[in-house]
N, C-alpha and C positions, 0 to 999 in steps of 0.2 A: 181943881182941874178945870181948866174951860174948854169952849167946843172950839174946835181945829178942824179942819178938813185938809186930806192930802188926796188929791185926784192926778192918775199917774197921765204922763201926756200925751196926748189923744195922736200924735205924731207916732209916740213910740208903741200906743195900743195897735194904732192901724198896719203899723209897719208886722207885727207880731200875725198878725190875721191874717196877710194879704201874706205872709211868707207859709201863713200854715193852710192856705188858700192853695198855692202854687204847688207846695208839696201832696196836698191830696190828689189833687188833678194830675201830677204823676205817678200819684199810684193806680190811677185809671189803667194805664196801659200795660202794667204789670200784671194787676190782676184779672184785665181778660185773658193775659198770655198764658195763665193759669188757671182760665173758663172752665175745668174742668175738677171736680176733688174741692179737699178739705185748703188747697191753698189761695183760692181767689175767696173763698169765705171769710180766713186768717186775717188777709192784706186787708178787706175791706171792712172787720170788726176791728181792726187793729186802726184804720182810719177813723171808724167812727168814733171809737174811746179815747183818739186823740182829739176831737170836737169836743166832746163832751167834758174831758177832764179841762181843756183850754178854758171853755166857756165858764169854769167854775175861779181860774183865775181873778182876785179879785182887782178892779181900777178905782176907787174910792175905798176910803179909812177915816170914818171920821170918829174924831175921839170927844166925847159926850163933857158937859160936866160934871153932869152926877157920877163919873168914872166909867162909864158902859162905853162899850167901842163898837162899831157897826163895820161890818165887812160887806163890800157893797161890789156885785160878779153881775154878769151876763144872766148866768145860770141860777145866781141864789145871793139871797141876803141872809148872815149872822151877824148876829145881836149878842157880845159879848162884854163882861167886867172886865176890867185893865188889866186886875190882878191875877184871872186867870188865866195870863198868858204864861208858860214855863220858859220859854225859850222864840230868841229870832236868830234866824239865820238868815245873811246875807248872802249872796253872789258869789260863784265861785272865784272869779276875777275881780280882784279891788279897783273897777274903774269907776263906779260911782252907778252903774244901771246895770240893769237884769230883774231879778226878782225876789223876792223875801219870803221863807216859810217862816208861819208864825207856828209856833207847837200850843195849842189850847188843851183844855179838857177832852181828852176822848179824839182828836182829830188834829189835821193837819188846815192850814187857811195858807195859800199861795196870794201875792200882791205881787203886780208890777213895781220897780224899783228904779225910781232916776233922783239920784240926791241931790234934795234941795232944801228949803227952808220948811215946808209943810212936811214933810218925811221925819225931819233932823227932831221939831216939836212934838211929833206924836211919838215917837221912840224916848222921848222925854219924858214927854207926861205917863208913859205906858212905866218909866223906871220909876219916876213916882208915885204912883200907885202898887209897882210891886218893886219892890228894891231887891229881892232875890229873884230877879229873868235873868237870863242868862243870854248875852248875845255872842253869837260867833259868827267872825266872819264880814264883820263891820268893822269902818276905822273909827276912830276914838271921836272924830267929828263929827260923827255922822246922829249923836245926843249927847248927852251933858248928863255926867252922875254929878248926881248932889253933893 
């Protein structure tokens, strides 16, 4: 395996923020309309958890040679083997972007998704390393079984 790096595009990362920017700052005016009780608390934990779990989205994947794969987020870096990926999921829409859950040990790892040559490699070398992942929800182009 050699080292790869897929970094998703800083176009499509900004666009993702600046939409979940926009949506917070509507929920401003909702949840003063509800200044009162358990429901301007809701709206605004309910804002915040959406920061928090966004920020864990990851924009870098770089895959190692010694087979170790690094998940590289706002919020956090994992440092994972290829092989312990079980499963990627791609996009509900087959248009080629959104985003990828990868299924690990014990947790869930979200990436931004725009197909292209760095994405198509590391989903290669990740089936190299485990020939039983299971991808769903990906077209056939998108890696190469051996």
């Amino acid at each position: 395996m050699r080292e790869t790096v897929y970094r998703a595009p800083k176009a499509f990362v900004a666009l993702f923020y600046t939409l979940l920017a926009v949506w917070t700052v509507g929920m401003i005016p909702l949840a003063l309309s509800k200044a009162s009780g358990w429901g301007a608390t809701m709206i605004i934990l309910f804002a915040a958890y959406s920061w928090y779990w966004s920020l864990g989205i990851s924009y870098l994947i770089e895959a190692r040679g010694d087979g170790s794969m690094q998940f590289v987020s706002a919020r956090r870096r994992i440092l994972t083997r290829g092989r312990q990926v079980a499963r990627v999921q791609g996009p509900s829409l087959a248009i080629g972007i959104g985003f990828l859950r990868f299924r690990l040990e014990g947790e869930m790892v979200y990436a931004f998704y725009v197909e292209n040559t760095g994405i198509r490699t590391i989903l290669s070398e990740m089936l190299a390393a485990n020939p039983e992942i299971r991808f769903k929800g990906l077209p056939q182009r998108a890696f190469r079984r051996p």
